[in-house]
Phi, psi and omega in degrees: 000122178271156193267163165222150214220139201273128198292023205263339175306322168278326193290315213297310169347272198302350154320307190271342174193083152355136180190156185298155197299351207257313186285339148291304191293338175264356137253055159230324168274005158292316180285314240236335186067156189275004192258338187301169171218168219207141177240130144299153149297312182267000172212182172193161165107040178274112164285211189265355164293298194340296159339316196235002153278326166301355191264278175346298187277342160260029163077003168320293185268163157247143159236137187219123152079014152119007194253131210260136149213156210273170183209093203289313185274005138283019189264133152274154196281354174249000000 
């Protein structure tokens, strides 16, 4: 049975240390297992491509020279 896991857990990752997209994905399936799916505050059942297209496109991250950094005043506060 796969878990869903609230995506504010992934951006806290990228809080705590900026990193290549390759190197995010392999620490979210070390924690997370390859089975997980991730909610939003307004959605859910996104896997982890989905996921991280959802971050691009609302601007969550910055990406620069392939290196993922949080983009902190797009994070809601709760």
């Amino acid at each position: 049975m796969s878990k869903e896991i609230h995506a504010h857990a992934i951006l806290n990752m990228l809080r705590e240390q900026s990193m290549t997209e390759e190197a995010l994905r392999e620490a979210v399936m070390k924690e997370y297992g390859s089975d997980v799916k991730f909610r939003t505050c307004s959605q859910n059942g996104f896997d982890l491509e989905a996921l991280l297209a959802f971050f691009q496109q609302r601007e969550k991250v910055f990406v620069a020279d392939g290196v993922w950094t949080l983009n902190a005043e797009r994070v809601c506060s709760h």
